[in-house]
N, C-alpha and C positions, 0 to 999 in steps of 0.2 A: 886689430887689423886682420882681413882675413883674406887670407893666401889662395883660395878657392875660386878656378875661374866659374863665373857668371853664367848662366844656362845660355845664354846673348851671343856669349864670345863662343862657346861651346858649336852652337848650332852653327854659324853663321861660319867657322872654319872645316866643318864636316858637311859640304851643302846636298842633301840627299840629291839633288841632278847632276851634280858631277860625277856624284857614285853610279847613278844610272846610265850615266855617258861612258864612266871605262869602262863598267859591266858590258852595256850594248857594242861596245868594240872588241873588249875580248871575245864575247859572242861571235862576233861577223869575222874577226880570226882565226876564231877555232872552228868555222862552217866550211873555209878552204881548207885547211889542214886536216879534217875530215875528209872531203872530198880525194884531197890528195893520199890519204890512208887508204881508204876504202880502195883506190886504183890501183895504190903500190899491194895489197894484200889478197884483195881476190880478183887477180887476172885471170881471166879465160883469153886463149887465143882462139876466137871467133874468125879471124881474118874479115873483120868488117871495121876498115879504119873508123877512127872517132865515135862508137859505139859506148864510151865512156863518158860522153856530153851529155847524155842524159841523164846521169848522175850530177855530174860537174855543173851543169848548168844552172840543175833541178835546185842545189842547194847555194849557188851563186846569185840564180832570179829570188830563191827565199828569203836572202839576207835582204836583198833589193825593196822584197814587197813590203818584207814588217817593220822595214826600219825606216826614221823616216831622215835618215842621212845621207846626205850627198854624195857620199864618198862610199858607199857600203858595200857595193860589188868590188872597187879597188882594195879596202880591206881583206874582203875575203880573201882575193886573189894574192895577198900580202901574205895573210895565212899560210896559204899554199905555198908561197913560196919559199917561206920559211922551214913545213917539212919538208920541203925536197933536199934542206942541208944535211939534212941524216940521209944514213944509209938505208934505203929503201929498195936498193935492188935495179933501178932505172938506168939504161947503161946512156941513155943519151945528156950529153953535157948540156945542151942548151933544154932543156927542160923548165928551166923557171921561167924563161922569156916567152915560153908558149905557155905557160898558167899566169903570166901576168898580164899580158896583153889581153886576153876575155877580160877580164872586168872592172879594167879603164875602159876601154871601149863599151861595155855595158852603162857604167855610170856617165860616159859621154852623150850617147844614143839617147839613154833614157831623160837626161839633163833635156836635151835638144827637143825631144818628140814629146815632152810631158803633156800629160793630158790628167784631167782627173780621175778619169777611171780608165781602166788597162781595158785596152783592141785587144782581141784574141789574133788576129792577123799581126796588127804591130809587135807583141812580145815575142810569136812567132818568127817573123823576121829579124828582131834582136840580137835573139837567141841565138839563133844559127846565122846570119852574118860573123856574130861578135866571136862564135866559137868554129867558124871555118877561120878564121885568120891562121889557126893553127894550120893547115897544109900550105897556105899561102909563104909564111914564114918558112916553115918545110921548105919548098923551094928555093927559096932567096937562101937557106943555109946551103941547102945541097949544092947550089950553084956556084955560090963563092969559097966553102969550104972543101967540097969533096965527100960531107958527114955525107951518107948514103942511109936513107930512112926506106925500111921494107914496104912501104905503105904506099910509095911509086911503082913500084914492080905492075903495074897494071895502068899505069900511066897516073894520069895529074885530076883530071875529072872526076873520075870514082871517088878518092878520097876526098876532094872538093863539095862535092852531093854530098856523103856520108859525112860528111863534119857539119853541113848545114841543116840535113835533116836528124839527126842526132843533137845537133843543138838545141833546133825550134822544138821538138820535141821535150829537150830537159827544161824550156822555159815554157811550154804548155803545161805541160806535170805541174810545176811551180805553185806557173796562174791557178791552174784547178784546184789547188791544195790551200792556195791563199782565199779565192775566192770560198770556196766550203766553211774553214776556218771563220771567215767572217761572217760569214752565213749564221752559222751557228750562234754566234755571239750578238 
């Protein structure tokens, strides 16, 4: 009798696409929790609200383009939300609710708008729609809580613009880096 499982039962319990499926997910978790590193560690105070979408975006539209999962901007944004439970230095409390919101709303947008090859306008309006929600929210907090965000001091427009063009911006960079990529290949 021999006690040795069968190369059958072997393979067949280790199925390399499942392996490629956490792989590809811990990827698109660790592309927000990057994003959100890179913001908590080299701030510059530019005083140009949402100037950090171009990062955020750049590596939330990436996850978007190479993966071919449904859910991949939400992940990422899972990510991030997850570093923000460490100590990072951010004094604002509601901080995960403004990194989760872009990338549901990304994988909504893009679910809805799917085409087979990416509009340089539509990623563009994605982009910065899905990553202006962030002063949007801003407000609705300011309003009901009192939380006071420096990034009104100049009124509500300014940071509305700058989160939208800082957006479309990090989801153009994206495109262009995905398009090349492919290019290449």
């Amino acid at each position: 009798m021999n006690t040795q499982l069968s190369q059958k039962n072997i393979s067949s319990a280790y199925p390399t696409k499942v392996l490629l499926t956490i792989l590809e997910i811990l990827l698109l978790t660790l592309i927000g929790a990057v994003g959100v590193l890179l913001h908590a560690k080299f701030r510059f105070p530019l005083r140009l609200p949402g100037h950090w979408g171009i990062v955020y975006m750049a590596l939330l539209f990436s996850g978007r383009f190479f993966s071919k999962k449904p859910y991949a901007s939400s992940l990422s944004s899972i990510g991030a939300v997850a570093m923000l439970l460490l100590p990072l230095g951010f004094k604002d409390p509601f901080m995960p609710v403004l990194y989760i919101l872009p990338g549901f709303l990304v994988d909504i947008f893009y679910r809805v708008f799917r085409t087979k090859n990416q509009h340089v306008v539509l990623v563009a309006l994605l982009s910065g729609f899905a990553y202006m929600t962030i002063p949007v929210v801003r407000l609705f907090i300011s309003m009901f809580t009192g939380f006071i965000y420096g990034s009104f001091i100049s009124g509500f427009l300014y940071p509305l613009v700058m989160h939208l063009v800082f957006g479309a911006a990090g989801g153009l960079m994206a495109l262009g880096i995905f398009k090349l990529i492919k290019r290449k290949h």
